[in-house]
C-alpha positions in Angstrom: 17.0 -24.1 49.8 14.1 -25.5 48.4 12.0 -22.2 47.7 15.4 -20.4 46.2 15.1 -23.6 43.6 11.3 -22.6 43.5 11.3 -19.2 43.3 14.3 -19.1 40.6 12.7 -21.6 38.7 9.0 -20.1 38.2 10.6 -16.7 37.6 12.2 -18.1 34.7 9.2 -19.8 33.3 7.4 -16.4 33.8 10.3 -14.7 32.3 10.3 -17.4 29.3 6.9 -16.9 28.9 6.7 -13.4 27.6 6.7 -11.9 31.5 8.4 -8.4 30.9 11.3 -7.1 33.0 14.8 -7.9 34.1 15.5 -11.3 35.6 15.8 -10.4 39.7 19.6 -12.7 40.0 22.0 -14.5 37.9 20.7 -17.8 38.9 17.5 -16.7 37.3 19.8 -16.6 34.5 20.9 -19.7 34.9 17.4 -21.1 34.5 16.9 -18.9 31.7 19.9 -21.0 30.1 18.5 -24.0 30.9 15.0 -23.2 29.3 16.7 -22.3 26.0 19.4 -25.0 26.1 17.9 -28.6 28.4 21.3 -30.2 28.9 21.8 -31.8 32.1 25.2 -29.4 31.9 22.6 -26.6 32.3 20.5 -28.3 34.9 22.9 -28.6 37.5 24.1 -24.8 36.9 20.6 -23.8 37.2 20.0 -26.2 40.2 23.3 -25.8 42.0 23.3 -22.1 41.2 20.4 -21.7 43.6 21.1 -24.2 46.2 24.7 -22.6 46.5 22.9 -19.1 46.4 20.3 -20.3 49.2 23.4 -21.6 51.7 25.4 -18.4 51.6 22.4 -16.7 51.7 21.3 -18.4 55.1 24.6 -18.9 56.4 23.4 -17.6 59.7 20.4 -19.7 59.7 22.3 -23.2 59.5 24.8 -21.9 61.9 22.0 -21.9 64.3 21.0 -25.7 63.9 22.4 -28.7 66.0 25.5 -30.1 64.9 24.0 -33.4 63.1 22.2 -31.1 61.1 25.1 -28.9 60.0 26.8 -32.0 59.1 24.2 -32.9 56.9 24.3 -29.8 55.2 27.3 -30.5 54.4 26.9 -33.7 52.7 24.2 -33.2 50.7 25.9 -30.1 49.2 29.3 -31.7 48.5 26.9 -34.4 47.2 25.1 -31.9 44.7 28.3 -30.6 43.6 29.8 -33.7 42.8 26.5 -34.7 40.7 27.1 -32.1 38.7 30.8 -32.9 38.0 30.1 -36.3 36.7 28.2 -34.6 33.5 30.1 -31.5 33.1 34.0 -32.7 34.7 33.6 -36.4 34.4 37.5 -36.7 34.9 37.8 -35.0 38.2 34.7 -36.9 39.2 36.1 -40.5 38.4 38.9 -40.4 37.0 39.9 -42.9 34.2 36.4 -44.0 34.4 35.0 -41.1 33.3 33.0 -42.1 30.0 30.7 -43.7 32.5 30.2 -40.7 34.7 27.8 -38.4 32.4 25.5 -41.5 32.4 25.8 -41.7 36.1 25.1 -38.2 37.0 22.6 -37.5 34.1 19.5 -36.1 36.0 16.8 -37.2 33.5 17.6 -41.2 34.2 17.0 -41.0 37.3 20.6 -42.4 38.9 21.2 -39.1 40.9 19.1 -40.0 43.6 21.2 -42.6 44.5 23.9 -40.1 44.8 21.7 -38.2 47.1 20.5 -41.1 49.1 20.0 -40.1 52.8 16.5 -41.1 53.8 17.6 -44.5 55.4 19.9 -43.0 57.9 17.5 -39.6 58.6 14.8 -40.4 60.8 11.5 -38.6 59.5 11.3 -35.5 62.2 13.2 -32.7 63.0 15.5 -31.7 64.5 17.4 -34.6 64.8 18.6 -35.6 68.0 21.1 -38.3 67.7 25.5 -37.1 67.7 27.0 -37.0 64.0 29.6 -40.0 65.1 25.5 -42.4 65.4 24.6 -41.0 61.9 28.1 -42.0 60.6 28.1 -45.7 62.1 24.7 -46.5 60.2 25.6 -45.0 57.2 25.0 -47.6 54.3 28.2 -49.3 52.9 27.6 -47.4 49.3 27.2 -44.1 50.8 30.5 -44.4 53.5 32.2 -45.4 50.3 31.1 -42.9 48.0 31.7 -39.8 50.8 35.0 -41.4 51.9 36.6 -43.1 48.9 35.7 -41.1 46.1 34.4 -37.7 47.1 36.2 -36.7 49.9 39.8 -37.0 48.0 38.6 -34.6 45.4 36.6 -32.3 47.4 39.1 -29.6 47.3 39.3 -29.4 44.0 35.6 -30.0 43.4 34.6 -27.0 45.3 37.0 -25.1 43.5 36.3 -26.1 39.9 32.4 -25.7 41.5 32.7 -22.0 42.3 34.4 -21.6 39.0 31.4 -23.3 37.1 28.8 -21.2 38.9 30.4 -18.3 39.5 30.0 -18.2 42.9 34.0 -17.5 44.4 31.6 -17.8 48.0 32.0 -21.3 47.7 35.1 -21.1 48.9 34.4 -20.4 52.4 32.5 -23.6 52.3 35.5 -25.5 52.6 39.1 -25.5 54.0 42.3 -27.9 52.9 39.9 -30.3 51.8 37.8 -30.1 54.8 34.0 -29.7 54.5 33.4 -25.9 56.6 29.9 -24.6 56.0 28.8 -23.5 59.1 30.9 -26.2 60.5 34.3 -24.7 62.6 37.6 -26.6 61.3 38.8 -27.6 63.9 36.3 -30.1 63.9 37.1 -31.7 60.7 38.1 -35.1 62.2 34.8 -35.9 60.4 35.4 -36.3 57.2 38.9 -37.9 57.3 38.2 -41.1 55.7 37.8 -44.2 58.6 40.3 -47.1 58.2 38.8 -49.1 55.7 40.7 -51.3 53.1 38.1 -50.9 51.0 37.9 -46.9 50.7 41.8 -47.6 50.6 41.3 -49.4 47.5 38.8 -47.2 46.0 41.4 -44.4 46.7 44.2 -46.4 44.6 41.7 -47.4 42.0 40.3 -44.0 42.0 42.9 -41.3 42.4 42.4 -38.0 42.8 43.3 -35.1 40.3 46.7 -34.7 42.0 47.8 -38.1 42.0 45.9 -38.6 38.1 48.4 -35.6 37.6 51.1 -37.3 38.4 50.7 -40.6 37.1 
């Protein structure tokens, strides 16, 4: 993922720079954009564009891995696509507190990483060893909360208004009725049903997602 990122992004400053010839992929493109426009809108595009590029591309290459690490996968992307809707869909992404979100998700003052946050429940080798239900119980109260109370209700939708946004319709595969599926089978998605928590059950009523905003 990281050298799709790298590669796209040193093409473009080539490119920018008076390199001749045609840009090798629309997420080239995207960085292209970026250069001539530095929003944190075009950013993400550019950013997401080639992370989502780099997981279909390797699809067969994560379905390879253990299953902690597939899970993983999982999160971090749903977590990138959700940083990117809290600039550029701040409604989906909280609701009726979304003049706070662009803030929040803005990639130049440096809140993202929080929303990417994983190093204090991923041990520092690889592979990793432990079962996904050991990486879930020491999962940090603000990151159970943010997967389970206010991503995970609008995931669907997320992905969807995602693939639109990038225009990438493969993101679709990546996820099923809600349920988190890249390179993860269905059947299996016990895992990111939300645990029994009156707090996430809170954060669900004080954060509803688009359907229920719908019809409120």
């Amino acid at each position: 993922m990281n050298e799709r990122v790298l590669q796209d992004g040193c093409e473009a400053v080539a490119l920018s720079g008076g390199l001749p010839g045609p840009s090798s992929s629309p997420t080239v493109d995207l960085w292209l954009s970026f250069a001539e426009h530095p929003t944190a809108r075009a950013w993400y595009r550019a950013h997401n564009g080639s992370v989502v590029a780099a997981y279909l591309a390797h699809h067969d290459l994560a379905a390879a891995e253990n299953a902690a690490e597939r899970f993983f996968m999982n999160v971090v992307l749903c977590r990138v696509l959700y940083a990117h809707a809290l600039v550029a869909n701040p409604r989906l992404a909280l609701a009726w507190l979304h003049p706070i979100a662009p803030p929040l998700g803005d990639p130049r003052l440096g809140m993202t990483g929080i929303f990417l946050q994983l190093s204090r429940i991923l041990p520092d080798e690889y592979p990793l060893h432990n079962s996904v239900a050991s990486y879930l119980s020491a999962e940090l109260g603000f990151g159970r909360l943010l997967d389970y109370g206010v991503i995970t209700p609008r995931s669907q939708r997320l992905y969807e208004w995602s693939a639109d946004e990038l225009a990438t319709p493969g993101l679709l595969d990546c996820i099923r009725d809600g349920a988190l599926t890249y390179a993860w089978p269905f059947e299996d998605s016990a895992v990111w049903q939300p645990p029994n928590s009156r707090l996430v059950q809170l954060t669900h009523r004080v954060l509803p997602p688009p359907e229920q905003q719908l019809e409120s």
